[in-house]
N, CA, C and O of each residue as an XYZ file, in Angstrom:
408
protein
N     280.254      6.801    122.944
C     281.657      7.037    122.640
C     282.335      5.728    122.252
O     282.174      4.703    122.914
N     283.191      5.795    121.031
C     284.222      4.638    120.650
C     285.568      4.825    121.467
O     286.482      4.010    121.348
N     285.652      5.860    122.250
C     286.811      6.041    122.709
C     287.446      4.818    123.646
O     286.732      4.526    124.606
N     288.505      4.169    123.529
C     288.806      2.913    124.993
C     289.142      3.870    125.663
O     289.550      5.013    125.457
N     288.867      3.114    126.669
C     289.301      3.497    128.463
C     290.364      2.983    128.460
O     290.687      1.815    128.243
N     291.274      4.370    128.848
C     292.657      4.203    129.620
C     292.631      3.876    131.101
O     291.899      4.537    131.838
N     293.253      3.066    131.498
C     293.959      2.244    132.329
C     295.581      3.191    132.867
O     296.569      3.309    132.142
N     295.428      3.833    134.498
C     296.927      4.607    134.304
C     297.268      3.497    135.672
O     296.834      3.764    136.792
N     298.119      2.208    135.396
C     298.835      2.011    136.743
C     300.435      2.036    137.014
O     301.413      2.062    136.266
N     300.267      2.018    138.366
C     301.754      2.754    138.493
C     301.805      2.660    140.077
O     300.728      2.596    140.671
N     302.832      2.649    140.700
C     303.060      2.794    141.968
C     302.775      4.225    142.512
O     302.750      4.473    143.717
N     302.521      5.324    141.346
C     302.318      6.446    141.833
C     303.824      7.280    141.500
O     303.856      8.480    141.775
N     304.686      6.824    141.088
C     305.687      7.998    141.099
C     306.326      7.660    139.252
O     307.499      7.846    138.928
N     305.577      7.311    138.588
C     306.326      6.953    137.053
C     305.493      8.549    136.295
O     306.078      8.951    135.290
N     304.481      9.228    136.648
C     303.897     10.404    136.103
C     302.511      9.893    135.488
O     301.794     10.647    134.831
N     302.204      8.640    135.733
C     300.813      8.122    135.604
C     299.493      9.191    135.692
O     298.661      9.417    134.813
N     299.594      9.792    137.112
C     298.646     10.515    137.363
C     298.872     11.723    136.470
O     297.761     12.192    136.226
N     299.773     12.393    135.910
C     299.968     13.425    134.729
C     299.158     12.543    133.623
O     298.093     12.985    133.192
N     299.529     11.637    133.291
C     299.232     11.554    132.131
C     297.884     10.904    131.805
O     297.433     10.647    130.689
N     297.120     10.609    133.473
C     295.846     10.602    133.295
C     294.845     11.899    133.394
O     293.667     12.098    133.095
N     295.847     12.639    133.932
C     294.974     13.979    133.914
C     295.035     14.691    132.168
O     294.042     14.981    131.501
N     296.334     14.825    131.785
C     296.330     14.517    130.273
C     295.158     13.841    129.425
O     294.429     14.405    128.610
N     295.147     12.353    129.850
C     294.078     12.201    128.835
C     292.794     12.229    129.418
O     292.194     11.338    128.818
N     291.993     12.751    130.270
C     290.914     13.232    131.083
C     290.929     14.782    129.881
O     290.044     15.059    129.072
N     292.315     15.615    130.157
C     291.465     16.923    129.052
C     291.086     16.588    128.144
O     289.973     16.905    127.725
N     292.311     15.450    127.243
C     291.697     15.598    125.720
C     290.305     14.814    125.383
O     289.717     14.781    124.302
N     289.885     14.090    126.821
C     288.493     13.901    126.272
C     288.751     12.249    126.151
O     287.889     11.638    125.519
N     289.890     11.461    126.717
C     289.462     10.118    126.513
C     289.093      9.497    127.937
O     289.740      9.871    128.915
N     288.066      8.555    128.080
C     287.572      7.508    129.288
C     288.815      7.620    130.397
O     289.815      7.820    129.708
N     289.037      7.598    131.196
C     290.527      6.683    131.801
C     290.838      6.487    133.112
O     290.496      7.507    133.711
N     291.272      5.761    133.797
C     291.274      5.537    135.288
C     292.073      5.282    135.864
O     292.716      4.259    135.624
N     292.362      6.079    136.834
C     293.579      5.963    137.785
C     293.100      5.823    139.198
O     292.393      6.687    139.718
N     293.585      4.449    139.986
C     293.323      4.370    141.372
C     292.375      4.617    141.801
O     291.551      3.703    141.760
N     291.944      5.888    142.421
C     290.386      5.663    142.873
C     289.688      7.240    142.216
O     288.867      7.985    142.752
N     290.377      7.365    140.882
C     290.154      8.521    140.381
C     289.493      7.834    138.800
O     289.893      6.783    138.302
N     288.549      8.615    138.290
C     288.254      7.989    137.116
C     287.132      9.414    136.325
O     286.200     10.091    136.759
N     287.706      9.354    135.293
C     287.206     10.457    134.166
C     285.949      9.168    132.706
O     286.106      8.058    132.198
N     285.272      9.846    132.667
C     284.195      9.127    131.881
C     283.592      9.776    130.368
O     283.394      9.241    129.277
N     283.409     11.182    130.865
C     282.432     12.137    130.328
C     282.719     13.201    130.529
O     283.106     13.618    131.621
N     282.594     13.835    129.549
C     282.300     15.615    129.762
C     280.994     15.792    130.548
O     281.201     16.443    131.572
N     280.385     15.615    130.476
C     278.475     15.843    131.203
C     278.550     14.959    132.506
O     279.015     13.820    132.521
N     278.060     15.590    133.542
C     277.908     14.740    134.307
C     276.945     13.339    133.905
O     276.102     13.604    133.048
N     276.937     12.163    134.296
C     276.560     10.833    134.953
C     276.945      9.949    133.831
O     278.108     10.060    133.442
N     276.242      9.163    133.291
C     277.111      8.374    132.372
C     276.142      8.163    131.239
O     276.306      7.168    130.532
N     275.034      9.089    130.961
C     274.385      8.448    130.102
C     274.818      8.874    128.552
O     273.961      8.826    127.670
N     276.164      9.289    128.255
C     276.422      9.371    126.793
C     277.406      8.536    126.784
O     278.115      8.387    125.789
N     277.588      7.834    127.978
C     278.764      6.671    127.598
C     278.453      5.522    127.471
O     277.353      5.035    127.731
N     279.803      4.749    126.879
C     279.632      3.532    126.610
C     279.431      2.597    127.804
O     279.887      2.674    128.944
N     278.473      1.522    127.131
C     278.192      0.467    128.325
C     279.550     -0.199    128.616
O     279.831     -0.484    129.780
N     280.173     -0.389    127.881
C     281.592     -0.763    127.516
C     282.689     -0.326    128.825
O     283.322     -0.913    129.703
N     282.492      0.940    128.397
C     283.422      1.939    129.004
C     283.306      2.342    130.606
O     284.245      2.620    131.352
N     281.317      2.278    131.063
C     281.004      1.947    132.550
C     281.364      0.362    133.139
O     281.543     -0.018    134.296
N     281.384     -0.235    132.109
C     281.873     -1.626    132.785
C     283.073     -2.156    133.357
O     283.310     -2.817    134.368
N     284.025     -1.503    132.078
C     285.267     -1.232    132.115
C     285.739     -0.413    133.707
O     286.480     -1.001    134.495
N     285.173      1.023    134.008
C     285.118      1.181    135.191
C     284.770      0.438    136.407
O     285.553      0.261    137.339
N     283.631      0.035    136.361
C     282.973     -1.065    137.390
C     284.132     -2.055    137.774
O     284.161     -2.293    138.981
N     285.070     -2.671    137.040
C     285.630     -4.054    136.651
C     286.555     -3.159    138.203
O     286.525     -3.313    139.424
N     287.457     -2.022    137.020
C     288.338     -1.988    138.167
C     288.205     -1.263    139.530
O     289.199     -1.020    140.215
N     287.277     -1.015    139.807
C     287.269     -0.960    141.203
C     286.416     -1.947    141.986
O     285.870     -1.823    143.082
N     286.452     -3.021    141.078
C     285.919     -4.608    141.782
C     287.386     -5.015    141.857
O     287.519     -5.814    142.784
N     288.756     -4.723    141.117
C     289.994     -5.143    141.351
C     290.517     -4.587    142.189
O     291.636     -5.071    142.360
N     290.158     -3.209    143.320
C     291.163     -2.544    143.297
C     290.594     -2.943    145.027
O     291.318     -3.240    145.977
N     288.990     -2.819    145.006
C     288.216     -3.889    146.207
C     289.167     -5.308    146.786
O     289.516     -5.479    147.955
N     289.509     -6.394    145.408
C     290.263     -7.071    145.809
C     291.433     -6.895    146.430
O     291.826     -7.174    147.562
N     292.043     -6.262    145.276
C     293.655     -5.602    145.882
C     293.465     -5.219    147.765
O     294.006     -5.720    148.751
N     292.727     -4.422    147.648
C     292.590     -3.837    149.380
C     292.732     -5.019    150.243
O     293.629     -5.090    151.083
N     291.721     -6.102    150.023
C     291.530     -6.962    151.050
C     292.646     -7.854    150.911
O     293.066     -8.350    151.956
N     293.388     -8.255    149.496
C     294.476     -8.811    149.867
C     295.494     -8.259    150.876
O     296.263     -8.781    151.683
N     295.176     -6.905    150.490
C     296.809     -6.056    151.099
C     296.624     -6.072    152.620
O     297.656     -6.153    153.287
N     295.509     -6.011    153.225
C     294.844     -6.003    154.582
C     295.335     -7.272    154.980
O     296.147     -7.327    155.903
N     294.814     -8.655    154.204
C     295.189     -9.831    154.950
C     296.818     -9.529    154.460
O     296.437     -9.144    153.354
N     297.951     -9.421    154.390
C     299.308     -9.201    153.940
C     299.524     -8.635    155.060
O     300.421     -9.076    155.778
N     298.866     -7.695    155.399
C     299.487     -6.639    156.391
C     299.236     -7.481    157.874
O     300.106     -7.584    158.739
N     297.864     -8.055    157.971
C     297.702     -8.811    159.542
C     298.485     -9.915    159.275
O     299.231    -10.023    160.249
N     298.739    -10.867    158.415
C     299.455    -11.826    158.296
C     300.902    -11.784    158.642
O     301.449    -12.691    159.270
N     301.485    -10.764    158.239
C     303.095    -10.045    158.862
C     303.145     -9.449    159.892
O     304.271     -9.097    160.243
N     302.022     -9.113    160.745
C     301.743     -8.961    162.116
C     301.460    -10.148    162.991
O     301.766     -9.993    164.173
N     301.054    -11.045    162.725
C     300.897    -12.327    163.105
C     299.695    -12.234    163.549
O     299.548    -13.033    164.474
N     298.721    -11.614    163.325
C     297.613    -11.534    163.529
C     296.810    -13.077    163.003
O     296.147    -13.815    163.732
N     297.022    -13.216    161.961
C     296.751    -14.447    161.118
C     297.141    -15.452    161.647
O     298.156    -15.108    162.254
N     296.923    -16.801    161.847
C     297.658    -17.943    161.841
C     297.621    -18.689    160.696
O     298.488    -19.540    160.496
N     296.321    -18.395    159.546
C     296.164    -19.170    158.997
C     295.591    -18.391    157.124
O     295.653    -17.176    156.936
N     295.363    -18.842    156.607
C     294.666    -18.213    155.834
C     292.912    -18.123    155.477
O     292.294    -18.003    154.419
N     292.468    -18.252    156.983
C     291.358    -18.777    156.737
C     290.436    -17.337    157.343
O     289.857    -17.134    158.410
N     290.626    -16.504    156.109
C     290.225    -14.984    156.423
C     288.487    -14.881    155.478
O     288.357    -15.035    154.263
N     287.547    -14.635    156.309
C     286.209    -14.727    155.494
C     286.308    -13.550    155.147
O     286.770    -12.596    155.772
N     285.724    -13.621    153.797
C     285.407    -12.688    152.772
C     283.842    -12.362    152.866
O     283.480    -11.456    152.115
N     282.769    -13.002    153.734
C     281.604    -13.033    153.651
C     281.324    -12.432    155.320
O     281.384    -13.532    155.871
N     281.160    -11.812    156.043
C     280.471    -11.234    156.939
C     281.078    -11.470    158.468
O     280.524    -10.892    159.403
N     282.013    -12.171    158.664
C     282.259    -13.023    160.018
C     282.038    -14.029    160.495
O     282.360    -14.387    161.628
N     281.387    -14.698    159.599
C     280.319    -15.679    159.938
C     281.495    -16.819    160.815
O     282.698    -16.618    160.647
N     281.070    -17.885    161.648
C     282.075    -19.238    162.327
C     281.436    -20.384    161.503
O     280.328    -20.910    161.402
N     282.610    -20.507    160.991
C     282.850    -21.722    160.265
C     283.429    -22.783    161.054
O     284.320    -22.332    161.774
N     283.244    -24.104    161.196
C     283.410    -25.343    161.986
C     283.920    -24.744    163.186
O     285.120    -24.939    163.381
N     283.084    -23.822    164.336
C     283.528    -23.326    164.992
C     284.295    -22.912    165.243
O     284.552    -23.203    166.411
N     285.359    -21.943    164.597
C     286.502    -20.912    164.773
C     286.100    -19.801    163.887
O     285.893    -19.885    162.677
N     286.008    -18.663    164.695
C     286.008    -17.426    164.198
C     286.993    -16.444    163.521
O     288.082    -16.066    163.953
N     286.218    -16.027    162.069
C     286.888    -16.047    161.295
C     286.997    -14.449    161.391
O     286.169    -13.826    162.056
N     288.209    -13.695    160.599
C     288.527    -12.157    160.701
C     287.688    -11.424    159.361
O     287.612    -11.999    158.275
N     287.286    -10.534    159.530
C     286.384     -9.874    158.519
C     287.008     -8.708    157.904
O     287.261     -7.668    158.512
N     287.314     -8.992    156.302
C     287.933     -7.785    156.248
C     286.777     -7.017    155.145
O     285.789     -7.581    154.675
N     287.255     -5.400    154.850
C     286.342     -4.900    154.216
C     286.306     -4.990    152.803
O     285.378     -4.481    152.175
């Protein structure tokens, strides 16, 4: 498929999700939040490498987004003192244990 992948973001109340369900009928790529249309046929093998990547990308952004919003949320709890939140497993770094988010 030459078709681009639509991109629907939005806080959720502008009609995004209409108008990704919109272009899901007429048949174009497009992705909303943790919803995403590709293909008529199931799995992806008449699509573009393009267009699975394009997918892949954003829910490697949306992965980020989470863990920012997680450290945001313990950080305004005071959970945090610091910003020294591991992204890698829990591991103790110069001996202080670090918070693990997902």
């Amino acid at each position: 498929s030459i078709a681009p992948l639509l991109y629907h973001i939005s806080p959720g109340s502008t009609g995004s999700r209409t108008l990704y369900h919109a272009a899901c009928q007429a048949g174009f790529p497009s992705v909303h939040h943790k919803s995403f249309c590709i293909s008529s046929n199931r799995g992806i093998d008449s699509v573009s490498e393009n267009v699975v990547e394009g997918v892949r990308a954003h829910f490697e952004v949306l992965r980020w987004y989470q863990i920012a919003d997680e450290c945001c949320s313990l950080w305004s709890k005071g959970k945090v003192s610091s910003l020294d939140v591991d992204l890698n497993g829990g591991e103790k770094v110069d001996g202080s244990e670090h918070i693990q988010l997902p």
